[in-house]
C-alpha positions as CSV (number, residue, x, y, z in Angstrom):
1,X,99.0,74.1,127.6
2,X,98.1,70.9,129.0
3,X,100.0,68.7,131.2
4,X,101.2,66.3,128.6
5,X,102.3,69.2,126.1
6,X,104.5,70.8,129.2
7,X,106.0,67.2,129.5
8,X,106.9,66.7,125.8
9,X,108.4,70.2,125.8
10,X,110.8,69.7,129.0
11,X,112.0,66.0,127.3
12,X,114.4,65.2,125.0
13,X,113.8,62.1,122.3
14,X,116.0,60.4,121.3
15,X,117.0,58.8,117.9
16,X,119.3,55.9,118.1
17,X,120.7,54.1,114.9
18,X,122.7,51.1,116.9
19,X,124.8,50.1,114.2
20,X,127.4,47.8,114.4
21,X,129.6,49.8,113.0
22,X,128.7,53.0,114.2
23,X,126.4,54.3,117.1
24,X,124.4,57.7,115.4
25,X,121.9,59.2,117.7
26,X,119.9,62.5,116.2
27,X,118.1,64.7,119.0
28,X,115.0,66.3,118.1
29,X,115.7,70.1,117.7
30,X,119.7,69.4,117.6
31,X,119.9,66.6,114.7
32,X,122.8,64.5,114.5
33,X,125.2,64.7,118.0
34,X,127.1,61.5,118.0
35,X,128.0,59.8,114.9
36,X,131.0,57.4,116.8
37,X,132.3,53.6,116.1
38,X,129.8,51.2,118.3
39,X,133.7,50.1,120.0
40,X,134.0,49.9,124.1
41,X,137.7,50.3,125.8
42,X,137.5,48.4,128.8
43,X,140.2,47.0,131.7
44,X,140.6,43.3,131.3
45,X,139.9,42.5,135.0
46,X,137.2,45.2,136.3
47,X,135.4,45.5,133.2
48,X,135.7,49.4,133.5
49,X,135.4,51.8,130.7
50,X,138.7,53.2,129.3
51,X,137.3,54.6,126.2
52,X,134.5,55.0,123.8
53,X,133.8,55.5,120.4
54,X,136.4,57.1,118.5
55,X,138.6,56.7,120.7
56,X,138.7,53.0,121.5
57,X,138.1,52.6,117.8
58,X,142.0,53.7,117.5
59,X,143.0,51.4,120.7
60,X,141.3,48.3,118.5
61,X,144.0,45.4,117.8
62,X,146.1,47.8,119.2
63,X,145.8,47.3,122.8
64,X,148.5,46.3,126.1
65,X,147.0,43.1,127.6
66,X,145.3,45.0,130.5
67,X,142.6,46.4,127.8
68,X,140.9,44.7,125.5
69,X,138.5,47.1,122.6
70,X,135.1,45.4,122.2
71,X,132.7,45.9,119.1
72,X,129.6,44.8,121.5
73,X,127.5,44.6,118.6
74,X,127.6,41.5,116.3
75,X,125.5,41.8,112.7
76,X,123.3,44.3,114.0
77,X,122.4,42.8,117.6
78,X,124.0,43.1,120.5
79,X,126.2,40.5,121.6
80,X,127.5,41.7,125.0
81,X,124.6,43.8,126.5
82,X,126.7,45.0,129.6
83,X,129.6,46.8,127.8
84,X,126.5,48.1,125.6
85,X,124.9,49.6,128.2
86,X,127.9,51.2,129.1
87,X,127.7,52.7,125.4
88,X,124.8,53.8,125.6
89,X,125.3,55.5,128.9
90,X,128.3,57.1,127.7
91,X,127.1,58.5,124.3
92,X,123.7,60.0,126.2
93,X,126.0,61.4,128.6
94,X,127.6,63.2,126.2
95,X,124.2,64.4,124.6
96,X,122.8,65.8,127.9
97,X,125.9,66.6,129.9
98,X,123.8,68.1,132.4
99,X,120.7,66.5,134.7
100,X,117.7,66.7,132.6
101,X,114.0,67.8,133.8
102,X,112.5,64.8,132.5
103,X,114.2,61.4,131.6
104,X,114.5,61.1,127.3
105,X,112.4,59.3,125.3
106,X,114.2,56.9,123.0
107,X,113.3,55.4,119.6
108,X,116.0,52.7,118.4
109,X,116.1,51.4,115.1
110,X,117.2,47.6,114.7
111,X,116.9,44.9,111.9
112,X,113.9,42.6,111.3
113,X,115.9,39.6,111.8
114,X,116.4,39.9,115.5
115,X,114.9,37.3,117.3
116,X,112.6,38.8,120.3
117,X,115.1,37.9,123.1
118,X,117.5,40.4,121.1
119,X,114.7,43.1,121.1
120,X,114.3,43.1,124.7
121,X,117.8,43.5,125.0
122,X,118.0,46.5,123.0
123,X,115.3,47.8,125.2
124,X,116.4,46.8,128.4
125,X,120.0,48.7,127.4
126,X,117.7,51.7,126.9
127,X,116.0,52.0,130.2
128,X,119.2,51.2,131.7
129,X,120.7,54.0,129.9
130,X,118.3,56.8,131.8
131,X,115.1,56.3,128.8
132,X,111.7,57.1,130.1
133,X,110.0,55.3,127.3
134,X,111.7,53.1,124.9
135,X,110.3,52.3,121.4
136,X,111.9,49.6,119.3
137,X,111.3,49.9,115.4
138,X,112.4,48.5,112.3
139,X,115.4,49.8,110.9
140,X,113.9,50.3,107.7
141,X,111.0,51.9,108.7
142,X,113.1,54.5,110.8
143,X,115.4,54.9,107.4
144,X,112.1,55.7,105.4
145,X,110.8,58.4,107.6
146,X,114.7,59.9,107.6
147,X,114.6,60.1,103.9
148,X,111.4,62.0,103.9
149,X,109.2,59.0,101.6
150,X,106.2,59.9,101.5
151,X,105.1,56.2,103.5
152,X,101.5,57.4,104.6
153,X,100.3,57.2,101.1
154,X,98.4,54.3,99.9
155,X,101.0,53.6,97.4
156,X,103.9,50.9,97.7
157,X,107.4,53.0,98.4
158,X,110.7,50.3,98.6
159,X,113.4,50.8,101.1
160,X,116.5,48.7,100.9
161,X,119.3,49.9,104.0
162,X,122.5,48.2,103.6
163,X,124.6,48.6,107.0
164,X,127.3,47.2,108.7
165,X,126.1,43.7,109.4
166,X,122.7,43.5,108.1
167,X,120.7,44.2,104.9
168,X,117.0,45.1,104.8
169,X,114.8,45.3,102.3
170,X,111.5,46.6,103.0
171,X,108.1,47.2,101.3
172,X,106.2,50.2,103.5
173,X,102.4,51.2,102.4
174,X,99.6,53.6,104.7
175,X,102.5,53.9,107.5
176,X,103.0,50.0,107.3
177,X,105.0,47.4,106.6
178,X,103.6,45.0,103.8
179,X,106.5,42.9,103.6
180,X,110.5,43.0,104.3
181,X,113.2,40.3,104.3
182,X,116.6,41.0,106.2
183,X,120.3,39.2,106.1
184,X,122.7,39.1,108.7
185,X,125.3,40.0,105.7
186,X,126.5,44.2,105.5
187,X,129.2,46.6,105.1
188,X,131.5,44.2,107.5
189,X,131.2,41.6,104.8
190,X,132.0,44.2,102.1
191,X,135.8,44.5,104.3
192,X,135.9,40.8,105.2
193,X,135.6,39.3,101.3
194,X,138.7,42.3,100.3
195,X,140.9,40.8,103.2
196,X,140.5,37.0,102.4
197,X,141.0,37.9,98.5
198,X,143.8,39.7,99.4
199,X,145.1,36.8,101.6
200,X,144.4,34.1,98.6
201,X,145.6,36.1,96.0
202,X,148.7,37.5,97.2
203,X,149.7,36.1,100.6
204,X,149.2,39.3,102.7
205,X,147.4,39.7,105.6
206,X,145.6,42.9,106.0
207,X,143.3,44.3,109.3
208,X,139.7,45.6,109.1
209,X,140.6,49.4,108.5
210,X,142.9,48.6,106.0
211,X,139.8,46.8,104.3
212,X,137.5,49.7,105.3
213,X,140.1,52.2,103.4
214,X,140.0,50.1,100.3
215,X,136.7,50.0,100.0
216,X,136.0,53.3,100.2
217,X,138.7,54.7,98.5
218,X,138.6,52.8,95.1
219,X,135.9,50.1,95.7
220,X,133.4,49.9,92.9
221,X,130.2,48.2,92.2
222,X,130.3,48.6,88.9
223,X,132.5,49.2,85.9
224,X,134.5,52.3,86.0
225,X,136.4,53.3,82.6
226,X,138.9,55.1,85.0
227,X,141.4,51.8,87.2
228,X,142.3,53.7,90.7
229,X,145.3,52.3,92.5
230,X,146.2,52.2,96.4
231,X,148.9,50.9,98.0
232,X,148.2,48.9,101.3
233,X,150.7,47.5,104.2
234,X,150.5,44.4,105.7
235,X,151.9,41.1,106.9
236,X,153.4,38.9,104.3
237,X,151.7,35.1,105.1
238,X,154.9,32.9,104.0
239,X,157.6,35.3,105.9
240,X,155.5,37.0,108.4
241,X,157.5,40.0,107.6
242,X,155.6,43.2,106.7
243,X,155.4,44.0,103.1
244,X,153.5,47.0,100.7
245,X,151.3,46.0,97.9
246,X,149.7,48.0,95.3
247,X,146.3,47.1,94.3
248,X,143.5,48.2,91.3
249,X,139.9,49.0,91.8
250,X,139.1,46.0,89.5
251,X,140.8,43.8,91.4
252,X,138.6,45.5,94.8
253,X,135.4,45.0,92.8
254,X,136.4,41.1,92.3
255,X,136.4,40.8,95.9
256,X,133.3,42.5,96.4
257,X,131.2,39.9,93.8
258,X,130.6,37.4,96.6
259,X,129.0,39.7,99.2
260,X,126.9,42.5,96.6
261,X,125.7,39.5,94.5
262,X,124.0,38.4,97.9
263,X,122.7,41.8,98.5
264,X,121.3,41.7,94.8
265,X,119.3,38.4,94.9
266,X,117.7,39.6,98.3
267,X,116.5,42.5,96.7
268,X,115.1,40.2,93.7
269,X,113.5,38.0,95.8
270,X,112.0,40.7,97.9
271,X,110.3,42.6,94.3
272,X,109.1,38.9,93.7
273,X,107.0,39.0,96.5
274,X,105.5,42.0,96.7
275,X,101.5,42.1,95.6
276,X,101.5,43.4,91.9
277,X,99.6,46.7,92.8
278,X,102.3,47.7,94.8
279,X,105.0,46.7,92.4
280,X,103.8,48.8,90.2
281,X,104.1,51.8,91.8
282,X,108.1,51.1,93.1
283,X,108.8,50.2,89.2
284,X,107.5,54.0,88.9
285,X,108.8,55.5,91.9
286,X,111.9,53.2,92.2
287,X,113.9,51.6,94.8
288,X,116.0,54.3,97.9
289,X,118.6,52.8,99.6
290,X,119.9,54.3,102.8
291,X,122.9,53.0,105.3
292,X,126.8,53.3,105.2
293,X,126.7,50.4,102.3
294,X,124.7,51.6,99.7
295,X,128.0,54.8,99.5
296,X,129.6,52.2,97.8
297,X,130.6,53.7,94.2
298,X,128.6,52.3,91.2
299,X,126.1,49.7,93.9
300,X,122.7,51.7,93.3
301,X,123.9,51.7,89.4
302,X,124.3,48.1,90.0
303,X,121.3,47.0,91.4
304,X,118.8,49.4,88.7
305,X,120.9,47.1,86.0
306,X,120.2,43.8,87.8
307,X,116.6,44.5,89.0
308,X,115.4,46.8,85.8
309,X,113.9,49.2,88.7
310,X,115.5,52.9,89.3
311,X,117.3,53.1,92.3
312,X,117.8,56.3,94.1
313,X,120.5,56.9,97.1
314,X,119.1,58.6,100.0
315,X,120.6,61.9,100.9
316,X,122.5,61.6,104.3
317,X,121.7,57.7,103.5
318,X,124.2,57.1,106.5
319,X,121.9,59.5,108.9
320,X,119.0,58.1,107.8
321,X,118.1,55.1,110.6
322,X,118.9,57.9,113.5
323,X,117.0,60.7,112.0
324,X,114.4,58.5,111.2
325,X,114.0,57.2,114.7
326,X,114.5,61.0,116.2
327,X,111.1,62.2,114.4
328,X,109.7,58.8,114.8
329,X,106.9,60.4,117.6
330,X,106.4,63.8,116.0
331,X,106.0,61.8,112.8
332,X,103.6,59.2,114.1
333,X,101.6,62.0,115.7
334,X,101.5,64.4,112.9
335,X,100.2,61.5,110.5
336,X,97.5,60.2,113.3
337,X,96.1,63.7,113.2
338,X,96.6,63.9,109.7
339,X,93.9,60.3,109.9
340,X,91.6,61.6,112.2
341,X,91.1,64.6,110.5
342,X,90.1,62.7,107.0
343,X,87.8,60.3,109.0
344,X,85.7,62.8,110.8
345,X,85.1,64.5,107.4
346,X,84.2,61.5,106.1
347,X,81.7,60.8,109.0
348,X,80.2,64.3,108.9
């Protein structure tokens, strides 16, 4: 065994899916360990760490003026890079309680639309964290190796990944990416559009989980023969007294028009561009979408009606990014060999 085998087998990598909803990071040999809200508990005047994850999720718009709960990720880049570091730190701490032989290598997924500044961020929280080597890829690419496409072919394979605060919609061929167009626009505008319809339509103000719950509880794309019904507590506007409401899945999918229409037309605009050879082969394969957002009921039945293209949900479409990240170096290196191979037979 040579020296750089005996180094890869002593060190961890790393998977990261920095959402900004949730931080999921897979470990190769261990899959998915931490699957926790991307939300930092911290003291208002020391900046220290109270809680993490689940925890501070639960202290959010909840907290004594002494703490304050901070979602340091903003539409899929990081907005306050100290608290997370902090994150980070704490979630890898959790993954390798104990000192490790060699420092981990890391592969984080983030969106297309970051600018470069935001990139070096990501990597700089990385190294901080305890990485030995940092890569930085796509989100979309990292979802498409997690849901085991077949990317390396010479044929076109479409990857839309709907998460918390961005949307991307990629076109991968021979390992690469021919073309992809990302919005800043994800599951947190899925919660936001329920709580402003719910505060124009009936005069009651409603928090972020209560959005969440709707959504996942009786949200729906598309339409359902069956009306579901959930009652939800909030703030009435007028009295500021609290007060229950009971509301139909109809009504939830009304909300949700605004935010999946713009989801739809990025898809659209993405199959306009891509080169005709490679359309043809997604028309026959279809379209897989991966991230927390695609689980909305009825969306991928949505989107095969609007675009006229099958649409397939990932499995584990939420684990996707993190898994796809995790195997990102065993993947890269299996498929270089897999290259190498074919060209010296070629060149006999």
């Amino acid at each position: 065994m040579g020296l750089g085998q005996l180094f890869e087998t002593f060190t961890a990598d790393i998977g990261i899916d920095l959402g900004t909803c949730y931080t999921l990071i897979y470990v190769r040999g261990k899959g998915i360990v931490i699957n926790e809200p991307s939300v930092v508990a911290v003291e208002r005047g020391t900046k220290k760490v109270v809680a993490v994850g689940t925890e501070a999720k639960r202290m959010l718009w909840k907290t004594p003026g002494d703490i304050i709960a901070i979602r340091p990720l903003r539409d899929g880049v990081i907005a306050d890079l100290e608290t997370t570091e902090k994150m980070i730190r704490y979630f890898i701490s959790k993954v390798l309680p104990r000192r490790w032989l060699v420092k981990p290598r890391m592969v984080i997924g983030v969106p297309t639309c970051i600018t470069e500044v935001e990139r070096r961020a990501v990597e700089e929280s990385a190294y901080k964290a305890g990485a030995r080597e940092v890569k930085v890829i796509e989100e979309s690419l990292a979802a498409a190796i997690g849901a085991e496409m077949p990317i390396y072919e010479p044929a076109g394979h479409m990857i839309c990944d709907v998460g918390g605060g961005t949307t991307e919609i990629s076109v991968i061929s021979l390992g690469g990416m021919v073309l992809t167009n990302a919005i800043r626009f994800g599951g947190d505008e899925f919660d936001e559009a329920i709580i402003k319809h719910v505060r124009s339509v009936h005069n009651l103000i409603i928090g972020e989980s209560t959005a969440e719950k709707l959504k996942i509880t009786i949200g729906n794309a598309y339409p359902d023969k069956q009306i579901e019904k959930m009652e939800i507590k909030g703030t009435d506007a007028i009295t500021g007294l609290p007060r229950r409401l009971e509301i139909d899945s109809v009504e939830v999918r009304e909300a949700l028009q605004e935010p999946i229409n713009a989801v739809i037309e990025e898809i659209k605009k993405t199959l306009g561009q891509t080169p005709p050879e490679l359309a043809a082969d997604i028309v026959e394969r279809g379209i897989v979408m991966t991230g927390g957002g695609s689980l909305l009921k009825g969306l991928p039945k949505l989107i095969s009606k609007e675009t006229g293209v099958p649409v397939i949900l990932a499995e584990n479409a939420l684990l996707c990014v993190a898994m796809g990240a995790g195997m990102y170096f065993e993947h890269t290196k299996k498929n270089s060999s897999s290259s190498k191979n074919l060209y010296n037979r070629l060149n006999v």
